[in-house]
C-alpha positions as CSV (number, residue, x, y, z in Angstrom):
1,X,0.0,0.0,0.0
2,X,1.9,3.4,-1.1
3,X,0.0,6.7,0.4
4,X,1.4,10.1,0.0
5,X,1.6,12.5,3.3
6,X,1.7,16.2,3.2
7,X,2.8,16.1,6.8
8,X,3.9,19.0,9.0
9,X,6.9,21.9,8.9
10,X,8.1,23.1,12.0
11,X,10.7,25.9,11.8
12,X,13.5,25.9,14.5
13,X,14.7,29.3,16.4
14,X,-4.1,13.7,15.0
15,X,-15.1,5.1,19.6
16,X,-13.9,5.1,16.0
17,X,-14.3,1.7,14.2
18,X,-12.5,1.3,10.6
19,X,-10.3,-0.6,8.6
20,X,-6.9,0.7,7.5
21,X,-7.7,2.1,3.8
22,X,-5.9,1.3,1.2
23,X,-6.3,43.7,17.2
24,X,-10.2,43.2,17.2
25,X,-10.9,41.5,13.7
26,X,-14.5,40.2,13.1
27,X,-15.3,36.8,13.0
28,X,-14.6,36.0,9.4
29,X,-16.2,32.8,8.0
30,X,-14.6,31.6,4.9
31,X,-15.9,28.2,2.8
32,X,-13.1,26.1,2.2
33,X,-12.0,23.5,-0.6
34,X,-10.7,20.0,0.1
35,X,-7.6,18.7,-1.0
36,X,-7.9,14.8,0.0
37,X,-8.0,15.2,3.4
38,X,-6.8,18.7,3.8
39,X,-8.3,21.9,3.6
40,X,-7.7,25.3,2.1
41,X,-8.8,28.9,2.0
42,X,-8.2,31.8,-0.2
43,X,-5.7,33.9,1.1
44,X,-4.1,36.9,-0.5
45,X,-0.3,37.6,-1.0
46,X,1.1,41.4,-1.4
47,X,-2.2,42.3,-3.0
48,X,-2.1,39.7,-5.3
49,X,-4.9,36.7,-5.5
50,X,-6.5,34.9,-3.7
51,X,-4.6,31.6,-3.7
52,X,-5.4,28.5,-1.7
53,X,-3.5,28.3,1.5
54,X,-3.6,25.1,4.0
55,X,-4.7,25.7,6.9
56,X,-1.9,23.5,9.4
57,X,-2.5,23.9,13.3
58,X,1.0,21.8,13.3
59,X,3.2,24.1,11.9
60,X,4.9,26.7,13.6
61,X,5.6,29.5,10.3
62,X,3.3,30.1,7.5
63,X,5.3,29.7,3.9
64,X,5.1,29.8,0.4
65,X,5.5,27.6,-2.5
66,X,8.7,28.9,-4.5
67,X,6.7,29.4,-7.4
68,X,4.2,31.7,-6.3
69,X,7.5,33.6,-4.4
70,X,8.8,33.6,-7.8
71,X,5.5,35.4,-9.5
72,X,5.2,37.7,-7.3
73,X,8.7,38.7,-7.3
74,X,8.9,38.8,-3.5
75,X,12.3,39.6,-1.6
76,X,14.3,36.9,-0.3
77,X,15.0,36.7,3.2
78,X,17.6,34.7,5.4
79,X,18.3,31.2,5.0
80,X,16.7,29.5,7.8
81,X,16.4,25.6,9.6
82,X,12.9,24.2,8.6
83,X,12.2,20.4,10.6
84,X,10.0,18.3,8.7
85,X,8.6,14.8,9.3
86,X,11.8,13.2,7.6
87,X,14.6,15.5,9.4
88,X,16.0,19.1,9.1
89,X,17.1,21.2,5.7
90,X,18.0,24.6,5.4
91,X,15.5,26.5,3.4
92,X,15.6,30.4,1.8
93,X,12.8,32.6,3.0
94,X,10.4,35.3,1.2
95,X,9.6,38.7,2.6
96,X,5.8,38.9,2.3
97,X,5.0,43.1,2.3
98,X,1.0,41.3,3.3
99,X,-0.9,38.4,4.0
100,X,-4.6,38.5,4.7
101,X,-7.4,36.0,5.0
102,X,-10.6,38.1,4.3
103,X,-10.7,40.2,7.3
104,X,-7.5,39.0,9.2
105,X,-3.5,38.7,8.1
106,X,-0.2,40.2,8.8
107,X,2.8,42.2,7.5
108,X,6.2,42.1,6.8
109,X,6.1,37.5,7.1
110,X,9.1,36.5,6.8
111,X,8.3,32.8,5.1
112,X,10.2,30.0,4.1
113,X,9.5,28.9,0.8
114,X,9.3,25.4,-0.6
115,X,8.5,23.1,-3.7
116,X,4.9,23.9,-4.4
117,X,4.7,20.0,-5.6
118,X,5.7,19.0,-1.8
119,X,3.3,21.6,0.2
120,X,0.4,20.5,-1.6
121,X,-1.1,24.1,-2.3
122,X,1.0,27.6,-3.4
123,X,1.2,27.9,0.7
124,X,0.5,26.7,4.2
125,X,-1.1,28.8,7.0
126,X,0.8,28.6,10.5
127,X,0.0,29.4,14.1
128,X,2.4,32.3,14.0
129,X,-1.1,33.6,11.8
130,X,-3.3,32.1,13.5
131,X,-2.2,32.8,17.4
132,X,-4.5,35.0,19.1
133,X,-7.8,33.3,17.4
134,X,-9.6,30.6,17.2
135,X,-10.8,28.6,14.4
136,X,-13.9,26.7,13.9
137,X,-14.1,24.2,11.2
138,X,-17.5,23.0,10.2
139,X,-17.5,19.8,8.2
140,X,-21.5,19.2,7.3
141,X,-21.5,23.0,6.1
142,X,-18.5,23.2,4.3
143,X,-17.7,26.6,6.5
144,X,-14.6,27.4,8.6
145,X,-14.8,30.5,11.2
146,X,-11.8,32.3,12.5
147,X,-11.8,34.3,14.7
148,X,-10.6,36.6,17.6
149,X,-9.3,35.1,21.0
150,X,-9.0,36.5,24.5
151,X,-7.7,34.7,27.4
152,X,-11.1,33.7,29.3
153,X,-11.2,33.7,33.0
154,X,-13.5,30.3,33.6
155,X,-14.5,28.0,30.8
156,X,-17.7,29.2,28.2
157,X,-20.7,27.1,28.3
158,X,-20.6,23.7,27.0
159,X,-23.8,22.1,25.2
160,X,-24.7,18.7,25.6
161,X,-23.1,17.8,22.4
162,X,-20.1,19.1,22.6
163,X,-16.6,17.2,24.3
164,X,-14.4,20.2,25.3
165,X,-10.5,19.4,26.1
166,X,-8.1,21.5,27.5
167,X,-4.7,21.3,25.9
168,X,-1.2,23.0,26.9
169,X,1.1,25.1,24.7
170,X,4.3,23.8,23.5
171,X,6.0,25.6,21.1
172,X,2.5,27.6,20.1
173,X,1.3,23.9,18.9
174,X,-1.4,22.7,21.5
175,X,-0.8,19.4,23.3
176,X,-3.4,17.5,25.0
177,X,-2.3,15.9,28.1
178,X,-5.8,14.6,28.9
179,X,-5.2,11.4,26.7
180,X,-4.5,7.8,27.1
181,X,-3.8,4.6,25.9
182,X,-5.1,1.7,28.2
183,X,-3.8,2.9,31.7
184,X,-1.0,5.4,30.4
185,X,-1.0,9.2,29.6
186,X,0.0,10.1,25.8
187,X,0.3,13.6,24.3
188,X,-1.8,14.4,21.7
189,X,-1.2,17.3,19.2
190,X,-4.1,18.8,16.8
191,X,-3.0,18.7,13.4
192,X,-4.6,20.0,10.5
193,X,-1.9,19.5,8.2
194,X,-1.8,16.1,8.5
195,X,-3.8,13.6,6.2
196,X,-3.0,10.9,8.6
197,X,-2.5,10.7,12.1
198,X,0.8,9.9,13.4
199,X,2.8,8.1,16.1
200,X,6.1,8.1,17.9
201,X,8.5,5.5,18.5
202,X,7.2,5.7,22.3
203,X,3.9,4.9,21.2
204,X,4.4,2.0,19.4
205,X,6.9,0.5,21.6
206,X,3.5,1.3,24.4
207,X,0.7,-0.5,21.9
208,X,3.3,-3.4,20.7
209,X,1.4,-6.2,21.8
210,X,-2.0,-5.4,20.8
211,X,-2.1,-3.1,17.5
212,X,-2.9,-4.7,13.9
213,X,-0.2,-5.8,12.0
214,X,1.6,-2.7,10.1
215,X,1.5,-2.2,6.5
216,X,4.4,-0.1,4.9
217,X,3.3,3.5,3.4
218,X,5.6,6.3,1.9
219,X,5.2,9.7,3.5
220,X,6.7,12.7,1.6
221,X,7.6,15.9,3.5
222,X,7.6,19.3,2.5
223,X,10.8,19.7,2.5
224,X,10.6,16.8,-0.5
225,X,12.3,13.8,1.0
226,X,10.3,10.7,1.8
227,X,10.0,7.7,4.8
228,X,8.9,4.7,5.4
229,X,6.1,4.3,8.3
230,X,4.6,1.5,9.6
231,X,0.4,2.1,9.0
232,X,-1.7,0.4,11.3
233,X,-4.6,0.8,13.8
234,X,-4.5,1.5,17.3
235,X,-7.0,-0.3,19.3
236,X,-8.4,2.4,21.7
237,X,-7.4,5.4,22.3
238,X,-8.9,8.2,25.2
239,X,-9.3,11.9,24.5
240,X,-10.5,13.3,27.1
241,X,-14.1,11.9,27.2
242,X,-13.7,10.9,23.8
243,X,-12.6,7.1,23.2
244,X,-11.4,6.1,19.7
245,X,-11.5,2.4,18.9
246,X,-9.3,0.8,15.7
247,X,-7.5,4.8,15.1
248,X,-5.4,4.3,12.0
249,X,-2.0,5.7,12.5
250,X,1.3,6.2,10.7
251,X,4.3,5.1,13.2
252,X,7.8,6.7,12.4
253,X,10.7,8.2,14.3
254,X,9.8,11.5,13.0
255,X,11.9,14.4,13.6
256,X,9.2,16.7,15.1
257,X,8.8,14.8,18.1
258,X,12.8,15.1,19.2
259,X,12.3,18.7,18.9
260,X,9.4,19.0,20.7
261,X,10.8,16.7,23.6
262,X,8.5,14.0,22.9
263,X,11.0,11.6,21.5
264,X,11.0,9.7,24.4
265,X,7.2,9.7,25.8
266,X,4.2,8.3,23.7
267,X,2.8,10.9,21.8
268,X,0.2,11.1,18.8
269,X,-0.5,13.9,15.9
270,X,-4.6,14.0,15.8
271,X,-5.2,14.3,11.4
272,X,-7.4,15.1,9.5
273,X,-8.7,11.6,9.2
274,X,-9.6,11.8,13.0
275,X,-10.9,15.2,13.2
276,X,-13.4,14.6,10.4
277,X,-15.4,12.4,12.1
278,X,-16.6,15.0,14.2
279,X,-19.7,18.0,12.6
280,X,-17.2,21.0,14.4
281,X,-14.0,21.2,15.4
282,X,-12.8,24.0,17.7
283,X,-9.5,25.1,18.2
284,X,-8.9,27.8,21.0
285,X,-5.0,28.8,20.8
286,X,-5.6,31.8,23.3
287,X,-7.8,29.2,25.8
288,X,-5.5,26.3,24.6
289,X,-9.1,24.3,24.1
290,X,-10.0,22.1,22.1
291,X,-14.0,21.4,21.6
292,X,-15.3,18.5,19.6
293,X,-19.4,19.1,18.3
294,X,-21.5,16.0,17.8
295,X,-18.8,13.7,17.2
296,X,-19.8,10.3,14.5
297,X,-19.1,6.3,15.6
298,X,-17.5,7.4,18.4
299,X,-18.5,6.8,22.4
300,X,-18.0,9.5,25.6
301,X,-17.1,8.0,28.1
């Protein structure tokens, strides 16, 4: 079985039941366009567009596809170390005058650029965008809503179906902490970049004896290179009152987790794959929250 990966991109300085397949902006609501898994928004660059952007919750610096660099004659920047899934590369950056995603963006971005062919789409949206606000993703509609995101003193109301879990900041990526496999804690990060969800070394070594057999897949960076990762299912998995039964992951020794500290403790990237079983998806960076509406084939327990 070969499946490609568009997986994450950080810059230095992810109960269900399947089988493995083969500043004070308003809230701006945006439809979005599907690319496999993944989804993107129309985003304009130094005036110019809109192009489709990917939104990615799991990468730490918004960039740009070479080519559309390259059209729009933008400045280069410094060289700069970019860590993908398959290991660190030094990349050349852009100097992007604007950025703005209907009624939100930013100035002066300094973004690394990459093969357009790798990324998936002429760019990918990061958290340093995306920070201070909080974005909604509506599957059944089509819609996604961002917007701003203050630093709540207690938690907002909670309907009755909706699964809300608090997550910590690491690195401006949320972890949740409030996941487990059988008896142990794992970390979980919510990935939006991902079209898979993937696991450490830690967390297969932890679900040795009772996962699926693995099937080889290729994943591709976007930084071009490529690994091999063992694909397979994860029998049940516990986010916050959320259980996951037969999760298909991708199991690697990715470089991400190393720099994040994780090498060592089980930890999981939350995909797209997972995330779309749910109608809403919530993702709080200023609450670090993460709220999950009317979730499909999957229990609370």
């Amino acid at each position: 079985m070969r499946k490609a990966l568009i997986p994450l991109a950080l810059l230095a300085g992810p109960v269900l039941a399947q089988d493995v397949a083969p500043l004070t902006e308003p809230e701006t609501e945006l439809a979005f366009e599907t690319e496999k898994t993944r989804m993107t928004v129309p985003v304009s660059v130094a005036g110019a567009g809109p192009y489709r952007f990917i939104i990615d919750t799991g990468a730490q610096r918004t960039m740009i596809s070479r080519q559309l660099a390259a059209e729009l004659n933008l400045p280069r920047g410094r060289r700069v170390g970019l860590t993908a899934m398959t290991g660190r590369a030094q990349v050349d950056t852009v100097l992007v005058p604007s950025l703005q995603v209907s009624s939100f963006g930013g100035e002066r971005i300094e973004a690394p650029t990459l093969e357009r062919a790798h990324m998936g789409a002429p760019g990918i949206l990061g958290i340093d965008t995306l920070q201070d606000h909080a974005v909604a993703i509506d599957f059944d509609q089509g819609v996604m809503k961002v917007s701003p995101s203050k630093k709540r003193k207690g938690r907002a109301r909670v309907s009755r179906d909706e699964v809300v879990v608090v997550a910590k900041s690491l690195f401006g990526q949320l972890v949740v902490t409030d996941a487990t496999y059988g008896n142990k804690r794992i970390r979980v990060i919510v990935d939006t970049g991902t079209e898979v969800s993937m696991g450490n070394e830690a967390l297969r070594r932890l679900i040795s004896r009772s996962k699926a057999p693995e099937q080889d897949i290729e994943l591709v960076s976007v930084i071009g290179d490529k690994l091999v990762a063992g694909y397979t299912q994860i029998p049940r998995v516990k986010i916050g009152t959320v259980e996951f039964e037969n999760l298909p992951v991708a199991f690697s020794a990715a470089a991400p987790f190393e720099v994040w500290g994780l090498k060592d403790k089980p930890a999981l990237l939350l995909g797209m794959d997972a995330l779309r079983m749910f109608r809403q998806v919530h993702i709080d960076f200023a609450n670090r929250e993460l709220r999950l509406t009317m979730p499909k084939n999957v229990r609370r327990v």
